[in-house]
N, CA, C and O atoms as CSV, one atom per row, in Angstrom:
chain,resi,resn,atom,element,x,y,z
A,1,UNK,N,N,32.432,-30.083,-9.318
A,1,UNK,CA,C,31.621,-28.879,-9.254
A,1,UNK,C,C,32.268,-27.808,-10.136
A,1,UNK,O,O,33.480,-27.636,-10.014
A,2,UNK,N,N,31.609,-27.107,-10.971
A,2,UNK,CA,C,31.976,-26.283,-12.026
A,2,UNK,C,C,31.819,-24.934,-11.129
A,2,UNK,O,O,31.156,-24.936,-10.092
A,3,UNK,N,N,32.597,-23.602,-11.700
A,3,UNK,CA,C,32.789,-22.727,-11.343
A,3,UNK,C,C,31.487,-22.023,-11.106
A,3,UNK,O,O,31.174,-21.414,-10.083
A,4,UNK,N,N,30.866,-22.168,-12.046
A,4,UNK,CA,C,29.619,-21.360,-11.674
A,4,UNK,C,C,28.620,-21.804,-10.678
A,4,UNK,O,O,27.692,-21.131,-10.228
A,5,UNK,N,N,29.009,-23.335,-10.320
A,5,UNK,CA,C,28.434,-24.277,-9.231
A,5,UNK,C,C,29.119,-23.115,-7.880
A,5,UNK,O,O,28.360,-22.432,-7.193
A,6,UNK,N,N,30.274,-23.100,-7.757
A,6,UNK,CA,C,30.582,-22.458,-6.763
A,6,UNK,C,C,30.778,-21.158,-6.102
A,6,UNK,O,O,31.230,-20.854,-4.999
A,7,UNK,N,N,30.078,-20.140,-7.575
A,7,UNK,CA,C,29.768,-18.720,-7.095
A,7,UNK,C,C,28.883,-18.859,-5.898
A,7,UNK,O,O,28.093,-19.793,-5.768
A,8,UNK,N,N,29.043,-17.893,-5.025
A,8,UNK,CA,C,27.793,-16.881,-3.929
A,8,UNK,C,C,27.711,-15.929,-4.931
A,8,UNK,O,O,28.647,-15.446,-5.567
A,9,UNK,N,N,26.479,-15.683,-5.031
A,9,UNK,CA,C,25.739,-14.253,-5.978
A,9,UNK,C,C,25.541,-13.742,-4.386
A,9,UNK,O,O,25.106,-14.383,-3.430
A,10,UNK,N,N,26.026,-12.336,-4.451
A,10,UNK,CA,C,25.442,-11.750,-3.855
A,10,UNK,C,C,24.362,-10.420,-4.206
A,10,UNK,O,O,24.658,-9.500,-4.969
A,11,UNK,N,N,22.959,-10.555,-3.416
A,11,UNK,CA,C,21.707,-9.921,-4.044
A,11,UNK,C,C,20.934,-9.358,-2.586
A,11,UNK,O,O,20.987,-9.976,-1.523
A,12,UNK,N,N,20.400,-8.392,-2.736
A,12,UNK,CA,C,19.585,-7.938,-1.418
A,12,UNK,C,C,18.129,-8.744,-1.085
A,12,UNK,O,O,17.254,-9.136,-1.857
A,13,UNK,N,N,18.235,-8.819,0.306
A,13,UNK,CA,C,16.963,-9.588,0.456
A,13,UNK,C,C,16.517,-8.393,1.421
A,13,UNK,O,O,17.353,-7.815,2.116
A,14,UNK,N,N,14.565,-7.898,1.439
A,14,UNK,CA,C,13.959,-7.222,1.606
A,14,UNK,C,C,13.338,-8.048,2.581
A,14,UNK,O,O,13.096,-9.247,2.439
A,15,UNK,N,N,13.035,-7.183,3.813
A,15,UNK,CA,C,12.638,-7.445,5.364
A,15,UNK,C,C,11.833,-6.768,5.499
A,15,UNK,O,O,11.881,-5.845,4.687
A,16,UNK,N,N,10.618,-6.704,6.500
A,16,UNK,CA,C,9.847,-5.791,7.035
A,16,UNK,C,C,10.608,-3.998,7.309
A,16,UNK,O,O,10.119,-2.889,7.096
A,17,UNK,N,N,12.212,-4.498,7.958
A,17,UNK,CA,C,12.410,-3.257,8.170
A,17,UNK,C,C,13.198,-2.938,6.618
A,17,UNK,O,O,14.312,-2.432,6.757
A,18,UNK,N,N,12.849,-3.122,5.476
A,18,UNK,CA,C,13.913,-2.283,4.301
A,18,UNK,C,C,14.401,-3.596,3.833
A,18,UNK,O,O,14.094,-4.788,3.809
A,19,UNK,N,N,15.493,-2.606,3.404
A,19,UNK,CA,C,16.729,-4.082,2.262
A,19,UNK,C,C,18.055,-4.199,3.477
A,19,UNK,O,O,18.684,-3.378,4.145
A,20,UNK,N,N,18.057,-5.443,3.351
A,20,UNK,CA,C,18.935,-5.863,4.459
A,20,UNK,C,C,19.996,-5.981,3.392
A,20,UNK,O,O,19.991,-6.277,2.197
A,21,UNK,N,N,21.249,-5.508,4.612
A,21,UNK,CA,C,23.079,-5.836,3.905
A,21,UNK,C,C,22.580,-6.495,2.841
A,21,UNK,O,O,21.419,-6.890,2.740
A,22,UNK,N,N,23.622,-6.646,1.877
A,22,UNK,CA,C,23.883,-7.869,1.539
A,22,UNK,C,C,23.996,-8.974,1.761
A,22,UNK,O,O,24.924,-9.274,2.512
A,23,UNK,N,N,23.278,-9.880,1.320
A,23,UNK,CA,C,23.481,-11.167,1.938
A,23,UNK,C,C,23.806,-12.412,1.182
A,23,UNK,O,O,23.558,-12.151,0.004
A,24,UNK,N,N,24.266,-13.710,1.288
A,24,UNK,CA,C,25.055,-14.237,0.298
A,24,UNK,C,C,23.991,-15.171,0.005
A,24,UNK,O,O,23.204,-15.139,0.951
A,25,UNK,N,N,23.525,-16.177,-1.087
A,25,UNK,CA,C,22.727,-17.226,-1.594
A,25,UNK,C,C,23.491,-17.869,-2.417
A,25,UNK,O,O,23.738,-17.500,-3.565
A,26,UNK,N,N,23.963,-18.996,-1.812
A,26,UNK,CA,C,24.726,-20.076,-2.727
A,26,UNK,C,C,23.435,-20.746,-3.954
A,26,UNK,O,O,22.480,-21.515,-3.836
A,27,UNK,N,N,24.180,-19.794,-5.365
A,27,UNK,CA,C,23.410,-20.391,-5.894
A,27,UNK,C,C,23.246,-21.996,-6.497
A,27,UNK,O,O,22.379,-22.221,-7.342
A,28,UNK,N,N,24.069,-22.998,-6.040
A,28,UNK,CA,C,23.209,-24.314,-6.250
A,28,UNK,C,C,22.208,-24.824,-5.626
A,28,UNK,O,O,21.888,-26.003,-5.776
A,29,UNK,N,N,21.385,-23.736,-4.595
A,29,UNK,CA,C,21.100,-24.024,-3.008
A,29,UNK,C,C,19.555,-23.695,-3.645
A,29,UNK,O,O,18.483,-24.177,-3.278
A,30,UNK,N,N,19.843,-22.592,-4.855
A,30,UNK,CA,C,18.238,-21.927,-4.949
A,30,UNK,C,C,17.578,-23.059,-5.878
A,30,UNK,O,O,18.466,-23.786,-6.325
A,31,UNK,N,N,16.525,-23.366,-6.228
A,31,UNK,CA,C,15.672,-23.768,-7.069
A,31,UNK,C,C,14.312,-23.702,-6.760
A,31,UNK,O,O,13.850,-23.721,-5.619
A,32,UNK,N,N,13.523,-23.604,-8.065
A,32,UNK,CA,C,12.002,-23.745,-7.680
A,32,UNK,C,C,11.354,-24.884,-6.533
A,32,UNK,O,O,12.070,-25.822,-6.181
A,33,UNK,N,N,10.175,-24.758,-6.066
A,33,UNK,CA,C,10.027,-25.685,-4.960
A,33,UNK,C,C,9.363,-27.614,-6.508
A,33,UNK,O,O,9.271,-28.011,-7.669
A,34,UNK,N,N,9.262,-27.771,-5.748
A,34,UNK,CA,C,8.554,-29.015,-6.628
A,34,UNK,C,C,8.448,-30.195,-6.242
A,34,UNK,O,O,9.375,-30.802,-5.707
A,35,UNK,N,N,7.037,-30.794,-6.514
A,35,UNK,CA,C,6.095,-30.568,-8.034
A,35,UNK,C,C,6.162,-28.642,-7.747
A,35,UNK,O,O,6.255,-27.885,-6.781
A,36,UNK,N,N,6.023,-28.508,-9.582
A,36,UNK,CA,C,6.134,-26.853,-9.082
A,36,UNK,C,C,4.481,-26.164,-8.425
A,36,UNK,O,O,3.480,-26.832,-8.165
A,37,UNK,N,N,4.604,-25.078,-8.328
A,37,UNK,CA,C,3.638,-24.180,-7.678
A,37,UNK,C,C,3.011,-24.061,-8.674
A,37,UNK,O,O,3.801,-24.644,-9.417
A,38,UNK,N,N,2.185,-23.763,-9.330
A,38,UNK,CA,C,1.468,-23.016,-10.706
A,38,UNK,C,C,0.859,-24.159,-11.460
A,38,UNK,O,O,1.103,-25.337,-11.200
A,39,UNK,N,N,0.237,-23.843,-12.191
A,39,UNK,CA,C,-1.163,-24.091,-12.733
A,39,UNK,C,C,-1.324,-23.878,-13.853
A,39,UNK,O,O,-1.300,-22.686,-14.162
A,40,UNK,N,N,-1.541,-24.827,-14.888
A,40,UNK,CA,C,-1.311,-24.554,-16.540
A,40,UNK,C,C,-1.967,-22.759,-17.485
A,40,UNK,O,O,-1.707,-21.962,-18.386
A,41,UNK,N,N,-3.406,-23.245,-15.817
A,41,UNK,CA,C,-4.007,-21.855,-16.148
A,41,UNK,C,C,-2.986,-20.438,-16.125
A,41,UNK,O,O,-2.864,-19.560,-16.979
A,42,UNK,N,N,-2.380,-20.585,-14.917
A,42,UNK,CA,C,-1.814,-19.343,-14.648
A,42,UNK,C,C,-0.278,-19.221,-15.880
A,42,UNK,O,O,0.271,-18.137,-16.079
A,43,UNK,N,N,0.139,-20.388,-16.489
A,43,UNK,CA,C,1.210,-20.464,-17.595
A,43,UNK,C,C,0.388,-19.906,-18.415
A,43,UNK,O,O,0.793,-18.995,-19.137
A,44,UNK,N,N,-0.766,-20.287,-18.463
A,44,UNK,CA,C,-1.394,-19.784,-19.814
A,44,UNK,C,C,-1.875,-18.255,-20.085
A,44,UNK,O,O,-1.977,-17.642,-21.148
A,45,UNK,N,N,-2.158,-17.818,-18.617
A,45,UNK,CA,C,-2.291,-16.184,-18.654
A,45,UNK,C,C,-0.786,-15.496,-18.725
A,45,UNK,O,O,-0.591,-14.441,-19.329
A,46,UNK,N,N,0.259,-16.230,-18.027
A,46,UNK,CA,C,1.266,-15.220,-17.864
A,46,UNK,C,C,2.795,-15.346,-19.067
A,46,UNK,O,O,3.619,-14.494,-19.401
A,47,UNK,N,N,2.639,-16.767,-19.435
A,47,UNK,CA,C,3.548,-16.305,-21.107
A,47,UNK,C,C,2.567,-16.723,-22.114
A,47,UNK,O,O,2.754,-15.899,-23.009
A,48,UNK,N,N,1.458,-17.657,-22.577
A,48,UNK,CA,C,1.070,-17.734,-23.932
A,48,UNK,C,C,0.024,-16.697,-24.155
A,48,UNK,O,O,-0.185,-16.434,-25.339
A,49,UNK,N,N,-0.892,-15.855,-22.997
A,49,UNK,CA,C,-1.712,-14.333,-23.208
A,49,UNK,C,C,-1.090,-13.867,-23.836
A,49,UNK,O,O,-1.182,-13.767,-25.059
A,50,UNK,N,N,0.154,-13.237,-22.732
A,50,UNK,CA,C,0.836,-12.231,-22.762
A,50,UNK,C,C,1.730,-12.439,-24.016
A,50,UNK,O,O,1.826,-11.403,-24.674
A,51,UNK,N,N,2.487,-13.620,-24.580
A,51,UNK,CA,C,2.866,-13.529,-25.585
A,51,UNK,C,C,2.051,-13.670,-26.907
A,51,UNK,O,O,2.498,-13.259,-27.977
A,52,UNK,N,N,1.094,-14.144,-26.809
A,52,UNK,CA,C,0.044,-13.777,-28.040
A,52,UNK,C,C,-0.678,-12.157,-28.170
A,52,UNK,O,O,-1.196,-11.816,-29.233
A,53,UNK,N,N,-0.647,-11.356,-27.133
A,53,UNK,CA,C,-1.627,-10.332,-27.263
A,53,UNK,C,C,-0.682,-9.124,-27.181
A,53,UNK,O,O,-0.844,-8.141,-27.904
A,54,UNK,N,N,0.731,-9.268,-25.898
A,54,UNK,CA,C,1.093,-7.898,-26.065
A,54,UNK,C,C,2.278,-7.884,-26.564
A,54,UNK,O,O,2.746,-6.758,-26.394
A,55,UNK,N,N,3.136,-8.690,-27.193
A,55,UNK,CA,C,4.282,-8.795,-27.914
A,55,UNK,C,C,4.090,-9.132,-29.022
A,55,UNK,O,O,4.958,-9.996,-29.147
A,56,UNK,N,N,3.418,-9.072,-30.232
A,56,UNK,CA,C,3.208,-9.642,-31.580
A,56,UNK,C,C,4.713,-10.042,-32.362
A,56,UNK,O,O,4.735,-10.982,-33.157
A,57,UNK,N,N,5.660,-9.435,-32.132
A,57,UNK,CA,C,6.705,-8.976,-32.820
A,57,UNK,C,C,7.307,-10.520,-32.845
A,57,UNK,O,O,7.543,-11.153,-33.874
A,58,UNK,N,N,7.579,-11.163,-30.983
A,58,UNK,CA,C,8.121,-12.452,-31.170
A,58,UNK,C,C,7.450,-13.271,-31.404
A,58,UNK,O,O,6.281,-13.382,-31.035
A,59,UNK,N,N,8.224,-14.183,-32.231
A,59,UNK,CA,C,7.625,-15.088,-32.825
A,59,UNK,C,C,8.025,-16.667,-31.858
A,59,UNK,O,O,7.470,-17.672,-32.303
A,60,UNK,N,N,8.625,-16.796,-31.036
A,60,UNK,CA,C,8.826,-17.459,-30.155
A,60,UNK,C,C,8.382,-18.271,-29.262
A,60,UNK,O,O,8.221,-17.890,-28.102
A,61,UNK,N,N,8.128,-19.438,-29.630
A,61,UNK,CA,C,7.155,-20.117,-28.454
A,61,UNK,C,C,7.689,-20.752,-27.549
A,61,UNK,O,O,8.644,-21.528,-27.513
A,62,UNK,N,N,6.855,-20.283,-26.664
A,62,UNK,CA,C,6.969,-20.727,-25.339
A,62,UNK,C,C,7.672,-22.096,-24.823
A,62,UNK,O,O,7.148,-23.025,-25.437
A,63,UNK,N,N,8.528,-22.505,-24.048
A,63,UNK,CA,C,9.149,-23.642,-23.962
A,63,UNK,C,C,9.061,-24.445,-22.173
A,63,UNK,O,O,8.423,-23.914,-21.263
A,64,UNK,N,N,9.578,-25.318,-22.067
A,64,UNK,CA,C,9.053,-25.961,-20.800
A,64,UNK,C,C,9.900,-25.349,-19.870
A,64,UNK,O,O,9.382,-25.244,-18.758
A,65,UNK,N,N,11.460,-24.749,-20.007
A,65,UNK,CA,C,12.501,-23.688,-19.745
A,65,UNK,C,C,11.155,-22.375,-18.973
A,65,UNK,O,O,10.915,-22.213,-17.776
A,66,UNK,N,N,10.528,-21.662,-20.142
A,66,UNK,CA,C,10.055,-20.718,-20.239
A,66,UNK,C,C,8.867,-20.471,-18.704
A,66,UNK,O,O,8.511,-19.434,-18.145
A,67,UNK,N,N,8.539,-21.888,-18.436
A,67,UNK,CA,C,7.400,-22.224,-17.161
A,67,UNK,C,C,8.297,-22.635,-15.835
A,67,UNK,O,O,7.876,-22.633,-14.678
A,68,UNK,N,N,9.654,-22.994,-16.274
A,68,UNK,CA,C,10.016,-23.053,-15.065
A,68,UNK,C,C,10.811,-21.680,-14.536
A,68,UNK,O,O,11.046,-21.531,-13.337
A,69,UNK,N,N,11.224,-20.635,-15.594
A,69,UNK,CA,C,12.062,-19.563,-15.209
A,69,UNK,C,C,10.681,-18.679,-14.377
A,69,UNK,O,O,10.751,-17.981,-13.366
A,70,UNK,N,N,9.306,-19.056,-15.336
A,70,UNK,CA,C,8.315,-18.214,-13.976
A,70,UNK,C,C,8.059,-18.464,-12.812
A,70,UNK,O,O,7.712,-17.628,-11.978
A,71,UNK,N,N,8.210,-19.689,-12.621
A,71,UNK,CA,C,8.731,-20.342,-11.017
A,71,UNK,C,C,9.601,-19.931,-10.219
A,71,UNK,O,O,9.665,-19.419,-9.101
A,72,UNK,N,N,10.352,-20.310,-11.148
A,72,UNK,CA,C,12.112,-19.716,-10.290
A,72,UNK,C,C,11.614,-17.989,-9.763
A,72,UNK,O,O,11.564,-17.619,-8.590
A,73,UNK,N,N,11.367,-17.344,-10.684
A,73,UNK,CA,C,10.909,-15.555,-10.350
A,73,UNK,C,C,10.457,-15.755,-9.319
A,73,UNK,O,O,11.021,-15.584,-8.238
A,74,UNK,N,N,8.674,-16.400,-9.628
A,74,UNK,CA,C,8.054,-16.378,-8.305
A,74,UNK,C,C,8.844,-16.632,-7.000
A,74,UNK,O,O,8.945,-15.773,-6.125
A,75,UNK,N,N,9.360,-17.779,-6.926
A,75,UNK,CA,C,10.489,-18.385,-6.054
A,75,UNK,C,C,10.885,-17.571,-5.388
A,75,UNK,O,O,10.416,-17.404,-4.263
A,76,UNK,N,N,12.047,-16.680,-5.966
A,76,UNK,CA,C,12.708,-16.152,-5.711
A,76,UNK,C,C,12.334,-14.601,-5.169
A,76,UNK,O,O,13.193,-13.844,-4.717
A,77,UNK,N,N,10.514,-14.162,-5.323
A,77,UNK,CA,C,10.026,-13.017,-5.058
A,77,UNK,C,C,9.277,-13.773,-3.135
A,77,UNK,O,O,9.424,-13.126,-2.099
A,78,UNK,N,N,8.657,-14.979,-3.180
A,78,UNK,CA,C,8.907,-15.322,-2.204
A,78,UNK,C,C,9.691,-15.751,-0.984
A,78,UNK,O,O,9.189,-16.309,-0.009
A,79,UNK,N,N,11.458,-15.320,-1.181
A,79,UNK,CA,C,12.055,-15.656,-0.586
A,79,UNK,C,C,12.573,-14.531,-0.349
A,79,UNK,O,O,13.613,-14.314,0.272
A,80,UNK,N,N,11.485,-13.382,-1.096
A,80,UNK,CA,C,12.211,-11.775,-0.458
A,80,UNK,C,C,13.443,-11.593,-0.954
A,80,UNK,O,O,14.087,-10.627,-0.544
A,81,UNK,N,N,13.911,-12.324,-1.759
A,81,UNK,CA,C,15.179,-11.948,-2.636
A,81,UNK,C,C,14.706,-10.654,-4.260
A,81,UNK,O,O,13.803,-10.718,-5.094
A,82,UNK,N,N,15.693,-9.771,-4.075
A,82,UNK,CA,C,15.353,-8.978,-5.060
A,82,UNK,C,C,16.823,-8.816,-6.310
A,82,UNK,O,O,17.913,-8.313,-6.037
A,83,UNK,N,N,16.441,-9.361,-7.559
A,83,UNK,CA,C,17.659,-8.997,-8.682
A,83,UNK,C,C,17.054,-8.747,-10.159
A,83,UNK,O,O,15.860,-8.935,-10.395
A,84,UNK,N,N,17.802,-8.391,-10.949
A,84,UNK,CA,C,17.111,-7.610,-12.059
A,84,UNK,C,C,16.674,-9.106,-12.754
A,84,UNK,O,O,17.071,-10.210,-12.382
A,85,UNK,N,N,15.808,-8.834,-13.792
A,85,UNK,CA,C,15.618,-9.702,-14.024
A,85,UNK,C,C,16.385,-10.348,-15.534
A,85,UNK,O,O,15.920,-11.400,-15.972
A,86,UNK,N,N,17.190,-9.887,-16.051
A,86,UNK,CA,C,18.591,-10.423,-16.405
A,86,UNK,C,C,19.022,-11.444,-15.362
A,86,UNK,O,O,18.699,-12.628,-15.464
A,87,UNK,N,N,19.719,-10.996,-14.411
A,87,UNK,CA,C,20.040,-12.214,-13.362
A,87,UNK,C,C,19.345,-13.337,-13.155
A,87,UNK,O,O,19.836,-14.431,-13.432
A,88,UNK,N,N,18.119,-13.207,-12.644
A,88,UNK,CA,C,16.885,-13.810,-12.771
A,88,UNK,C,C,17.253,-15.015,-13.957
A,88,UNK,O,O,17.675,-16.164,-13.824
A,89,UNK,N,N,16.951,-14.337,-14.979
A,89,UNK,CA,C,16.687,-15.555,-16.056
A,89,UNK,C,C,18.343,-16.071,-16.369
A,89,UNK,O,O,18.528,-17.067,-17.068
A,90,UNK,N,N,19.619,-15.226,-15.728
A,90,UNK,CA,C,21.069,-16.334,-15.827
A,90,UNK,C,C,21.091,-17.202,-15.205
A,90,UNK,O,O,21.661,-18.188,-15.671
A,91,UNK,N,N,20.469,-17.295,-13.791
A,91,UNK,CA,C,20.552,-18.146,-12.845
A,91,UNK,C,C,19.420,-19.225,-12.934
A,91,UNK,O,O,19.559,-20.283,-12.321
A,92,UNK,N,N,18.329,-18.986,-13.669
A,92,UNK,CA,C,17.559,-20.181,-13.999
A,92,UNK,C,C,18.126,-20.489,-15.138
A,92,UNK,O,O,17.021,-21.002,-15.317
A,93,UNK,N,N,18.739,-20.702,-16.111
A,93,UNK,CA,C,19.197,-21.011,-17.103
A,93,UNK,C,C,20.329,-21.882,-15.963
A,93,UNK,O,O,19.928,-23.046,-15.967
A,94,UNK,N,N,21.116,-21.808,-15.355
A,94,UNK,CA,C,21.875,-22.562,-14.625
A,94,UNK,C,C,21.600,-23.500,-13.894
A,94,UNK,O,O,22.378,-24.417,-13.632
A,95,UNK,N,N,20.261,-23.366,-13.402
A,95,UNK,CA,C,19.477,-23.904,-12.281
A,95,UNK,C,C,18.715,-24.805,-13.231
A,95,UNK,O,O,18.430,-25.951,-12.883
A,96,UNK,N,N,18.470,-24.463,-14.082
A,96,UNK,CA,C,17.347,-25.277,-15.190
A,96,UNK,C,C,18.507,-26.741,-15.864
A,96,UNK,O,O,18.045,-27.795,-16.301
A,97,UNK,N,N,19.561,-26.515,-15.808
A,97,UNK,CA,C,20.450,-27.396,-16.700
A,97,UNK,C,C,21.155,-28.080,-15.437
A,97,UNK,O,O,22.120,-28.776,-15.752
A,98,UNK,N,N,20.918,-28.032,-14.315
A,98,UNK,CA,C,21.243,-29.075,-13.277
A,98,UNK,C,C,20.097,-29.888,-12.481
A,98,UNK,O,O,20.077,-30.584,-11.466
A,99,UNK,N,N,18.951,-29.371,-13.641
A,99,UNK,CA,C,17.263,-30.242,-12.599
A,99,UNK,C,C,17.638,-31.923,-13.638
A,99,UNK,O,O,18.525,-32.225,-14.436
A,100,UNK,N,N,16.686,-32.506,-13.191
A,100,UNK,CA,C,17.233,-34.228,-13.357
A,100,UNK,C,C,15.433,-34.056,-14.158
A,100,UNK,O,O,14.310,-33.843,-13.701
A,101,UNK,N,N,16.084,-34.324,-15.714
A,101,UNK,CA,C,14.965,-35.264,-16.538
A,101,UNK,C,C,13.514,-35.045,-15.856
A,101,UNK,O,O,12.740,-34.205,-16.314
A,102,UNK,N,N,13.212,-35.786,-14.822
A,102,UNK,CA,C,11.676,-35.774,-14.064
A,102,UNK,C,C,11.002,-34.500,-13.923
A,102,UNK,O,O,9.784,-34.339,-13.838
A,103,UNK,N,N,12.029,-33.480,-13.902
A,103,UNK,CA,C,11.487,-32.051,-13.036
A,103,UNK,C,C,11.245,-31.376,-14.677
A,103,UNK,O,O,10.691,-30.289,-14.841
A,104,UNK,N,N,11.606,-31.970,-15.471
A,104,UNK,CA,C,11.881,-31.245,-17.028
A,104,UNK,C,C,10.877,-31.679,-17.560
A,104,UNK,O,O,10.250,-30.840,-18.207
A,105,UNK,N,N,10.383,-32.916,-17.531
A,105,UNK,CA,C,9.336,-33.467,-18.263
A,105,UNK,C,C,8.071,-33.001,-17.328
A,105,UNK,O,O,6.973,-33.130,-17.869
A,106,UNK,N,N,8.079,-32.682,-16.520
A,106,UNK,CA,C,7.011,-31.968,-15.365
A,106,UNK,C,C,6.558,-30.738,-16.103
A,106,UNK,O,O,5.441,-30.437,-16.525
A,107,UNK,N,N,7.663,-30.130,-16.148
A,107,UNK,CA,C,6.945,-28.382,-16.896
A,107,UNK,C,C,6.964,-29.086,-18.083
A,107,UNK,O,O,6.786,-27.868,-18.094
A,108,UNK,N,N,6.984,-29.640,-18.935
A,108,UNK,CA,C,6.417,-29.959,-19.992
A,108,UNK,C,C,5.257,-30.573,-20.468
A,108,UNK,O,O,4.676,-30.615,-21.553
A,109,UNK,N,N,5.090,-31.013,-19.412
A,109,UNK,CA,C,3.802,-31.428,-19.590
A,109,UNK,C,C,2.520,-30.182,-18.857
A,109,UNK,O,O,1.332,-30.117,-19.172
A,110,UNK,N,N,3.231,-29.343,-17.868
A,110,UNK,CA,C,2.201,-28.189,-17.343
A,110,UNK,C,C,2.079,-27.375,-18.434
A,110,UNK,O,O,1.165,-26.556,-18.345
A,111,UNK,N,N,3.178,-27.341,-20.135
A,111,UNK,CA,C,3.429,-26.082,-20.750
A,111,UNK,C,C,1.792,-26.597,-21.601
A,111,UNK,O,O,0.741,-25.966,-21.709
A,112,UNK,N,N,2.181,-28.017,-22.101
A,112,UNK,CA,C,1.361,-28.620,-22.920
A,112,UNK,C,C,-0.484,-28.655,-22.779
A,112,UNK,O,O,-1.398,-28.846,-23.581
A,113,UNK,N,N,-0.381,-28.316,-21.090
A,113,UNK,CA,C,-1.545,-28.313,-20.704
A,113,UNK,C,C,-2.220,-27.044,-20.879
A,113,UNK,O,O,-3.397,-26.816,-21.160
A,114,UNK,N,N,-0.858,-25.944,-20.571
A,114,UNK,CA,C,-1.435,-24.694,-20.828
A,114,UNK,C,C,-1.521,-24.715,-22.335
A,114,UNK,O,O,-2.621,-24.276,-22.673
A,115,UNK,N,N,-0.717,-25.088,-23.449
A,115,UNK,CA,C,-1.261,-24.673,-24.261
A,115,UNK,C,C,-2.851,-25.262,-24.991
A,115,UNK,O,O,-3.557,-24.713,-25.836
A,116,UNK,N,N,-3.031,-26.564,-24.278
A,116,UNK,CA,C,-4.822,-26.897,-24.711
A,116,UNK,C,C,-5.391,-26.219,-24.168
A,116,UNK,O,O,-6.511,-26.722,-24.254
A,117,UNK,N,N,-5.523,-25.061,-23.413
A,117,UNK,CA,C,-6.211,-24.300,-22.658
A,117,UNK,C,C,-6.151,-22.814,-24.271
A,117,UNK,O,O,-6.809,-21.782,-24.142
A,118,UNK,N,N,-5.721,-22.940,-24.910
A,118,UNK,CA,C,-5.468,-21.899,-25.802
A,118,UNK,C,C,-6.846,-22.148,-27.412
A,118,UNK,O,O,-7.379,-21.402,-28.233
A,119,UNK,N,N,-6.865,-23.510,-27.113
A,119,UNK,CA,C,-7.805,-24.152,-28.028
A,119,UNK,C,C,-9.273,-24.393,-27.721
A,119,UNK,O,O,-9.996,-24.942,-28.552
C-alpha cells in the first residue's frame, strides 16, 4: 500500500443540522458506485455542451477519466461530503488509477456514446 493509499483526508460532511466536526474518509474506501450512475445523455450535457459552448478557449477533449471524475463529484455530493473541487479532481485522479481495466473500459464506452449523441 502506497502512501497516498494510506492518507485519511480529512473533509466536512454536511447533516441536516449544519457541517459536522470533521470527520475522517479513508480515501481508498471512496469510489464511484458501479456500473456507474449517469447516462451518456447527461455526459453529453455536462462536459461535451458545456465544453463546446461555454469554454471555446480549451481545446481539450473530453476523456473516459473526464466521465468518471463527474461521478466521483456526484458521489461524493451524495455522501454529503463537501471539498473544493481541486481535491475533488486529486482524489479521483487517485481513485481513477486504482479502478481495474473493466470499470475503465465502462466510461469509455459511456464517453463514446455520449459523443454519438453530438452527431
Amino acid at each position: 500500500m502506497t502512501q497516498i493509499d494510506m492518507l485519511v483526508l480529512q473533509i466536512s460532511r454536511i447533516s441536516p443540522h449544519g457541517v459536522d466536526p470533521q470527520m475522517a474518509l479513508p480515501i481508498e474506501e471512496f469510489k464511484p458506485h458501479f456500473p456507474p450512475r449517469i447516462t451518456p445523455q447527461e455526459i453529453y450535457s455536462e462536459i461535451l455542451f458545456n465544453n463546446n459552448n461555454y469554454n471555446r478557449r480549451t481545446t481539450k477533449l473530453p476523456t473516459a477519466f473526464d466521465a468518471y471524475k463527474l461521478c466521483y463529484r456526484r458521489e461524493f455530493a451524495l455522501q454529503n461530503y463537501n471539498a473544493s473541487e481541486e481535491m475533488i479532481t486529486s482524489l479521483a485522479i487517485n481513485s481513477w488509477g486504482r479502478e481495474p481495466a473493466n470499470v475503465k473500459e465502462e466510461y469509455k464506452r459511456l464517453l463514446n456514446e455520449a459523443k454519438d449523441l453530438q452527431q
